[in-house]
NUKOL-537830 format. One line per 10 residues: number of its first residue (from 0); their letters; for each residue z, y, x of C-alpha. Coordinates in Angstrom, 3 decimals. Example, Ala and Ser with C-alpha at 12.3 -4.5 7.8 and 13.67 -1.06 7.14 Angstrom:
% NUKOL-537830
0> as> 7.800/-4.500/12.300; 7.140/-1.060/13.670 $
***
This chain:
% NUKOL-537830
0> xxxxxxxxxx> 128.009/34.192/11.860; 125.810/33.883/14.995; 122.380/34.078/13.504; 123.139/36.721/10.552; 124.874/39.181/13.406; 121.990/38.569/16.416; 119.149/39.109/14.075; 119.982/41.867/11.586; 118.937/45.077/12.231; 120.203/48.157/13.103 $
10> xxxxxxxxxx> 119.064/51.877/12.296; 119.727/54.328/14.799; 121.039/58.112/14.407; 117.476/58.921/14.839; 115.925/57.174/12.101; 114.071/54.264/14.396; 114.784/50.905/13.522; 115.687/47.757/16.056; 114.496/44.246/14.367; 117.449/42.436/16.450 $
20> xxxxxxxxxx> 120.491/43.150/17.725; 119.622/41.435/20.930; 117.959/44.139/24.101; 116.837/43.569/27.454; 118.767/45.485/29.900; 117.113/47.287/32.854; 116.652/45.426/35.671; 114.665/46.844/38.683; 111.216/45.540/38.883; 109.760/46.988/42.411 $
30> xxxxxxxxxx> 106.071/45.731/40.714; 104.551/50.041/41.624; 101.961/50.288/43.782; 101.993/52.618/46.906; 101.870/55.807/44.804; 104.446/54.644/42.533; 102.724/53.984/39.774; 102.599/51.540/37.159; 100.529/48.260/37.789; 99.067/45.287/35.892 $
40> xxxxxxxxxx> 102.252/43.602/36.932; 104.356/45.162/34.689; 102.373/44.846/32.171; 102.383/40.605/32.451; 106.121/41.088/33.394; 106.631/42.960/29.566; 104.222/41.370/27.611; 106.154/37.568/28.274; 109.572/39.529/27.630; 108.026/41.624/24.658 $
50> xxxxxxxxxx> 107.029/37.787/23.151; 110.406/36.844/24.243; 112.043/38.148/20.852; 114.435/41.129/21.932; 114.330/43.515/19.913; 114.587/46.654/22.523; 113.114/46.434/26.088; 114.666/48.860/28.253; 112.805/49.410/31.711; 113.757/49.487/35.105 $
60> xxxxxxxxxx> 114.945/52.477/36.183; 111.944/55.322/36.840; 112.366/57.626/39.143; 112.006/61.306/38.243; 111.595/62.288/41.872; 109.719/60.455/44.684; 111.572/61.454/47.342; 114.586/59.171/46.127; 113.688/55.951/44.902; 115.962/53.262/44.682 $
70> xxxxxxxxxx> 113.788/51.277/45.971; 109.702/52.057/47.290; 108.561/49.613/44.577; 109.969/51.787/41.776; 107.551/53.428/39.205; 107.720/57.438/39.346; 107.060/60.139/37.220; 107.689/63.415/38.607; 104.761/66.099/37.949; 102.750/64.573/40.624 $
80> xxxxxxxxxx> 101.052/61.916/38.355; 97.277/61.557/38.104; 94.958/60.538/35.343; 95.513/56.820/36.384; 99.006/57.075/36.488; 99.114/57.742/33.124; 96.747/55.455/31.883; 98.506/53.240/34.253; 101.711/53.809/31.370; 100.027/53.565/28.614 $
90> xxxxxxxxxx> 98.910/50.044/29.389; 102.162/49.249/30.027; 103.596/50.379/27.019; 101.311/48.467/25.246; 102.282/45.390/26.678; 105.403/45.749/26.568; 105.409/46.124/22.249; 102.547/43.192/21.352; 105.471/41.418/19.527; 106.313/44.806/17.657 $
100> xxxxxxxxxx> 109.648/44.976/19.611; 110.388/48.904/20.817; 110.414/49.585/25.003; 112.363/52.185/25.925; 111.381/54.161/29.900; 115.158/54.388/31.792; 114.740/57.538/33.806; 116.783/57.794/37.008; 117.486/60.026/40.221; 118.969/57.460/42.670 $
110> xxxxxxxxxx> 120.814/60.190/44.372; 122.376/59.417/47.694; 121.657/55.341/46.904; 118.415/56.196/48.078; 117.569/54.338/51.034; 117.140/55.772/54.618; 113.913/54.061/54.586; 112.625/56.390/51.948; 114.655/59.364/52.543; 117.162/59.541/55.571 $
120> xxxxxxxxxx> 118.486/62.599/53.937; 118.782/62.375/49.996; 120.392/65.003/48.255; 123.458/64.159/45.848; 126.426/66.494/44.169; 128.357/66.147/47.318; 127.701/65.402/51.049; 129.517/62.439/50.755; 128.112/59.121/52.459; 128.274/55.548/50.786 $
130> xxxxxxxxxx> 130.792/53.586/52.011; 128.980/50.790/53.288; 128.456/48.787/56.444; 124.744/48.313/57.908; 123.240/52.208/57.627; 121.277/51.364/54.173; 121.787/54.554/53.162; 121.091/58.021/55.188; 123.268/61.147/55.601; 123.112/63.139/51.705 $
140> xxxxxxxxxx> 122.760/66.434/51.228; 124.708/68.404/48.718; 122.460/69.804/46.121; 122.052/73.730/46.192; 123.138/75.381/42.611; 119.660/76.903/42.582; 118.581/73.487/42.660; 120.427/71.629/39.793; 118.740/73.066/36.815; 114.853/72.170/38.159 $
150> xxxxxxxxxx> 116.326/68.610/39.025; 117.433/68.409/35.556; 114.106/69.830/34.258; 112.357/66.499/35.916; 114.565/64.343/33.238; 112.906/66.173/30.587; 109.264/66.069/32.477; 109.622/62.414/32.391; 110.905/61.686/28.873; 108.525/63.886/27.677 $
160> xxxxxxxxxx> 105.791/61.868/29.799; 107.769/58.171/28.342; 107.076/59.536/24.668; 103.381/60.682/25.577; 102.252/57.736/27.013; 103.563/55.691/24.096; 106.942/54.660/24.909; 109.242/54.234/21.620; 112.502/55.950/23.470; 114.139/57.104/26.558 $
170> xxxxxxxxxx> 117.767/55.913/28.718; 118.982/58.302/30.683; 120.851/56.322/33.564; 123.914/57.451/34.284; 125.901/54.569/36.028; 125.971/52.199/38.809; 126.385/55.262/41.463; 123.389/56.569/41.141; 122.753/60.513/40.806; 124.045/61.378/37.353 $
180> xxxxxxxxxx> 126.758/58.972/38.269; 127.707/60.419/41.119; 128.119/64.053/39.541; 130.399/62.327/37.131; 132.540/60.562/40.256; 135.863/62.841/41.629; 135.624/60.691/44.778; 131.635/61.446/45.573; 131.338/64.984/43.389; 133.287/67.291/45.561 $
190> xxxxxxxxxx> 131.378/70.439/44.241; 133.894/73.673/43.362; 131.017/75.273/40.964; 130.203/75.135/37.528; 129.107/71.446/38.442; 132.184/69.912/39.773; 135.555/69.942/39.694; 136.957/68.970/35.644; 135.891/66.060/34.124; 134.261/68.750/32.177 $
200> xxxxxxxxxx> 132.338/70.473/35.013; 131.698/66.783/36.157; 129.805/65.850/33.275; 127.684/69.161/33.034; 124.961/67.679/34.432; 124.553/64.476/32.061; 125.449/66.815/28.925; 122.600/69.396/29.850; 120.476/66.602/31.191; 120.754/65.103/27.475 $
210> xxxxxxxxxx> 120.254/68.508/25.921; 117.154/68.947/27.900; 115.538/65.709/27.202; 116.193/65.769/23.444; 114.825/69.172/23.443; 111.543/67.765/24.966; 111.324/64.714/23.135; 112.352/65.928/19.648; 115.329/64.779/17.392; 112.794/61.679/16.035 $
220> xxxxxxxxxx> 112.767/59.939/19.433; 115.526/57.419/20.269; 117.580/58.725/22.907; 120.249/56.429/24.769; 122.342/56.750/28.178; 124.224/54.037/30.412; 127.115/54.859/31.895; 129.728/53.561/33.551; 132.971/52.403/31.866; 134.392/52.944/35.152 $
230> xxxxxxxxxx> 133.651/52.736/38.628; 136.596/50.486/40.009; 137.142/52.459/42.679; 140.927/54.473/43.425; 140.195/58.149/42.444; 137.414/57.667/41.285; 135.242/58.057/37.276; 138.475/56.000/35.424; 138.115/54.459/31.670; 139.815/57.121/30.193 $
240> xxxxxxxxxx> 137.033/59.387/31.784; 134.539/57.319/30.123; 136.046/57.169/26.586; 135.775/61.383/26.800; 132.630/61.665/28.016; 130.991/58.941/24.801; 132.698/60.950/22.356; 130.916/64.504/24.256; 127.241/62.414/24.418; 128.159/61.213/21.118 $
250> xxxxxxxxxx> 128.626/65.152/19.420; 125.816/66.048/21.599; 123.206/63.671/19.351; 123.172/60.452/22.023; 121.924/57.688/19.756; 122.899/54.986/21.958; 125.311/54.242/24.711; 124.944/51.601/27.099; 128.555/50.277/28.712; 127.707/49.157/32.296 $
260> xxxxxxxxxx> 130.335/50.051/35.063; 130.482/49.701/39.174; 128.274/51.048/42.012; 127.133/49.434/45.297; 130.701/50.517/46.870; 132.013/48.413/43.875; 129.382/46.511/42.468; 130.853/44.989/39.215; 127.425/44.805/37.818; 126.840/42.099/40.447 $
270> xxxxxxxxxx> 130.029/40.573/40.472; 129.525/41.085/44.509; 132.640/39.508/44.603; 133.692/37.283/41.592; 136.366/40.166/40.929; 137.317/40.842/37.029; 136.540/44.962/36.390; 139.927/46.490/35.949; 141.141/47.246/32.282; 143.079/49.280/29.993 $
280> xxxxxxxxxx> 146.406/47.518/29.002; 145.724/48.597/25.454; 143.019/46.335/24.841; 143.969/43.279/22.729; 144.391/40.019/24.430; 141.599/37.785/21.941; 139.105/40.760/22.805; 139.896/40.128/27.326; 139.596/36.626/26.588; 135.919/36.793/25.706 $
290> xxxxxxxxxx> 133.047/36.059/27.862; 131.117/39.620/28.953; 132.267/41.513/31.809; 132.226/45.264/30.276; 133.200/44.113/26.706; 136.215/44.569/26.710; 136.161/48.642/26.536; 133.913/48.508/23.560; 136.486/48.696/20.987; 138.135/51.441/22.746 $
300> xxxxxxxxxx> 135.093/53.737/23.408; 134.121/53.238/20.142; 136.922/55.053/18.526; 135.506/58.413/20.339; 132.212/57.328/18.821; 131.319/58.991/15.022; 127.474/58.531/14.873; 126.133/57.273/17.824; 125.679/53.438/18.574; 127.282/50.571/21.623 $
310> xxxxxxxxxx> 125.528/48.275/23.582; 127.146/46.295/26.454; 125.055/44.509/28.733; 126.500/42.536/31.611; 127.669/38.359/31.660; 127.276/37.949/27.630; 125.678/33.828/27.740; 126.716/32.069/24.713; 125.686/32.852/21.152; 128.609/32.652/19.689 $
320> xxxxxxxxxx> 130.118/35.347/22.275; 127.587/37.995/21.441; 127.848/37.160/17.826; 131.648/37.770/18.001; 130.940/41.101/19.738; 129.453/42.755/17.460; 131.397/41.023/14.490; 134.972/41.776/16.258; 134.922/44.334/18.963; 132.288/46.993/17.460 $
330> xxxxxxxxxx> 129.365/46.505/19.945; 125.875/47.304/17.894; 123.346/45.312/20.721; 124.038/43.114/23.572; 122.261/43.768/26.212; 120.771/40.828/28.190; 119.621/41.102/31.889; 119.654/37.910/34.793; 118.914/34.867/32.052; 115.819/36.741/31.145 $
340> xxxxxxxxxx> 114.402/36.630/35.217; 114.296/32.513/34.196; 113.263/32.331/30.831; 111.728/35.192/29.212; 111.851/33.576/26.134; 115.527/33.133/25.686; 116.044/35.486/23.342; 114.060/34.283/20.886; 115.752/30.688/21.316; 119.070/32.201/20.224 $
350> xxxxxxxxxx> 117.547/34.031/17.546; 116.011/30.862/16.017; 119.440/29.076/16.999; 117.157/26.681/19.090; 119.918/27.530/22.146; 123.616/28.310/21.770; 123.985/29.765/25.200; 121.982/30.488/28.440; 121.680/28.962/31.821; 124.157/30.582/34.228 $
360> xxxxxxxxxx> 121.757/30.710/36.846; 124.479/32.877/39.317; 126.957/30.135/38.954; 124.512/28.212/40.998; 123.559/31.065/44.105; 125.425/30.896/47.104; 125.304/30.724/50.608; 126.946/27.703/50.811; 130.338/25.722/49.355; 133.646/27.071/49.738 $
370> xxxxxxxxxx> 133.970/29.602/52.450; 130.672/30.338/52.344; 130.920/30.979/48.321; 130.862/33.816/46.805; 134.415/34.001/46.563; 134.897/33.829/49.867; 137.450/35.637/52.300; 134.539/37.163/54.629; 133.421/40.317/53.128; 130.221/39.596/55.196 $
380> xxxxxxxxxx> 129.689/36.398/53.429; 130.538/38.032/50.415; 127.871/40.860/50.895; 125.266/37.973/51.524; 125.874/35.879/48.525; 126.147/39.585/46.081; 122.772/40.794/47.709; 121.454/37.284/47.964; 121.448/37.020/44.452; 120.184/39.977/43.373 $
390> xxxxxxxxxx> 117.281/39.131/45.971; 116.777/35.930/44.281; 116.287/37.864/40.242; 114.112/40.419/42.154; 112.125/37.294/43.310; 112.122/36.048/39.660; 110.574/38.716/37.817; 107.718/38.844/40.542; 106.449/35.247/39.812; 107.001/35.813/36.345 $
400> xxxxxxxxxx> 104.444/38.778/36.823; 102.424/36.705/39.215; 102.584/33.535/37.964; 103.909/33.386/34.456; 106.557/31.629/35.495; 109.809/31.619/37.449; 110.353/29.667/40.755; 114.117/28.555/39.969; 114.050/26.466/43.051; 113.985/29.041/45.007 $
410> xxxxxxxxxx> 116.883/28.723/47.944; 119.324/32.200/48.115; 118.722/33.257/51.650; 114.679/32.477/51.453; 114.995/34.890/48.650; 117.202/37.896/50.340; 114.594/37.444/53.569; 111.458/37.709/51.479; 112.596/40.737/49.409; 114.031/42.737/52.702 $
420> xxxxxxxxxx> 110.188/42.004/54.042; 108.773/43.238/51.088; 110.393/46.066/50.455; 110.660/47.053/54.013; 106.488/46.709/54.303; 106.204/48.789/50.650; 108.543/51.409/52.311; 105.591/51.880/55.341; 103.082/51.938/52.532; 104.133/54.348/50.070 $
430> xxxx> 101.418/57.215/49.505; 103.934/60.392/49.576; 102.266/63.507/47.378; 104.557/65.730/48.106 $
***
């Protein structure tokens, strides 16, 4: 069952075709240069994963507005770029399909997760601060109304920039707390407009932003979104939230929908703190008991789903666990993020069924044993081992642009230390346009 279900292919609403049912997910990069744009590094970093054998590559997220990056290494496309910048694209979109794979640009707004560093003051739905020790993050601003519809107009700009520059489709990111997640979120979306409020005034600006970008792209051009399945926090985006809003992007001609969940206050997508995301009781037992983290919603979102297709991305290691996926629980492509910082050629091993599963390389990262674990009882220690790791993938995909090759032996807190450097000294370099 493994091989037939990984490597068959699947059509999308659309028409495009994926050659595998195998993607891999969006993972930050931080390879731009000082103006944001792309750089020869990305195209090294997509050409090994583009041989890799995945089917889909879906970017890291790029930013349709410069003054909030999720981080200063992000790529940006938000009216201001040049000549080069484009060219800059088009190179990397070329890299990224040698293999004859598709690459998909995930557009973004990072919303009030924008750092201080960048912008003290970033706007968001709501003037409501992220809950987090150590001042990361400045004071937001709530958007004006006057405001909303441009900001959704730079979506468009930038998918119809992605499709120009030879890019084979477009994710709209909509989880993991930033901007079009935080419209969605009762707890940071405070708004008593058109905007806010109802689930359905919540998701306004995702449904227009999708309307909007299809309209710019065309009806031919593979559209997808990621959104949260829930953000784990009390009051705040729930399941049952989530199940509503895939059946709206589904009516509204969404060909593919990404199940992700948490945010930096709750950072399931890191597994900050070794927690299990919370669940609906209705889901069956066998489906729980399987490996991925965000799984098991699948078969419940897709019963609000009539045309458009699931991907969950998020702990899947073992063949046999993404074959069973899409053979039991009605996911269409597993999406495949940390494993491929290591080996950028994994996919291709399962593929062939030269691997049955991957290394769990975050089974390994940690401060230390025991209390100083991941699962241990100081939230500080906690924070250091959640962060650590993601320092130590950031520091992955950089020697696999540099290099070719990843530096596995590299220790969790040399990693954290060098990527707060960096990204502190890219922060002090960035060319602002604006």
């Amino acid at each position: 069952m493994g091989n037939i279900a990984l490597t068959s292919t699947l059509t999308l609403p659309c028409g495009a075709v994926l050659a595998n049912r195998l993607a891999k997910a969006a993972m930050t990069e931080r390879l731009a240069d000082a103006s944001n744009r792309a750089t020869i590094l990305h195209e090294r970093l997509y050409r090994l994963w583009s041989e890799g054998g995945a089917g889909l590559l879906l970017t890291g997220n790029v930013q349709v507005d410069r003054k909030h990056l999720e981080a200063a290494g992000n790529v940006a496309i938000d009216g201001t770029e040049d000549a080069e910048a484009l060219a800059a694209l088009r190179r990397y979109a070329a890299a990224a399909t040698v293999a004859g794979n598709q690459v998909w640009m995930q557009i973004s707004h990072a919303g009030r997760q924008t750092p201080k560093t960048i912008n003290p003051h970033p706007k968001a739905p709501s003037a409501v601060k992220v809950a987090l020790p150590g001042g990361q993050f400045g004071e937001p601003v709530a958007l004006r109304e006057d405001e909303i519809i441009p900001l959704i107009g730079r979506f468009a700009h930038a998918a119809r920039v992605a499709r120009d520059t030879g890019f084979n489709g477009v994710q709209i990111h909509a989880a993991h707390g930033y901007l079009i997640s935080e419209f969605l979120s009762p707890r940071v979306n405070l708004r008593r407009d058109a905007w806010g409020g109802s689930l359905a005034g919540r998701a306004r600006f995702l449904l227009e932003t999708v309307r909007q970008v299809r309209a710019a792209v065309g009806d031919d051009f593979p559209m997808s979104v990621k959104m949260n399945s829930a953000d784990f926090q009390r009051g705040g985006f729930a399941f049952e939230d989530s199940t509503v809003v895939a059946g709206w992007l589904d009516e509204a001609g969404v060909d593919l929908i990404e199940v992700s969940g948490g945010s930096y206050e709750q950072p399931s997508m890191m597994k900050l703190e070794g927690q299990e995301p919370a669940y609906d009781p209705t889901i069956a037992e066998s489906t729980r008991a399987r490996e991925a983290y965000f799984q098991k919603f699948a078969p419940e979102i897709r019963k609000h789903l009539k045309r458009a297709k699931l991907m969950v991305t998020g702990g899947f290691r073992t063949a046999a666990g993404m074959a069973s996926a899409i053979a039991l629980d009605g996911v269409d492509v597993v999406g495949l993020g940390r494993p491929l910082t290591v080996d950028p050629g994994a996919p291709g091993k399962l593929l062939r069924g030269e691997a049955a599963a991957l290394d769990r390389w975050e089974d390994r990262l940690r401060v230390g044993p025991g209390w100083l674990g991941p699962r241990s009882p100081f939230m500080l220690v906690k924070a250091v081992n959640g962060f650590g790791a993601q320092s130590w993938y950031y520091e992955q995909l950089l020697a696999l642009a540099e290099r070719g090759a990843a530096n596995p032996g590299l220790g969790l807190l040399a990693a954290l230390l060098s990527d707060q450097r960096r990204e502190a000294a890219r922060a002090k370099k960035l060319v602002f346009l604006f």
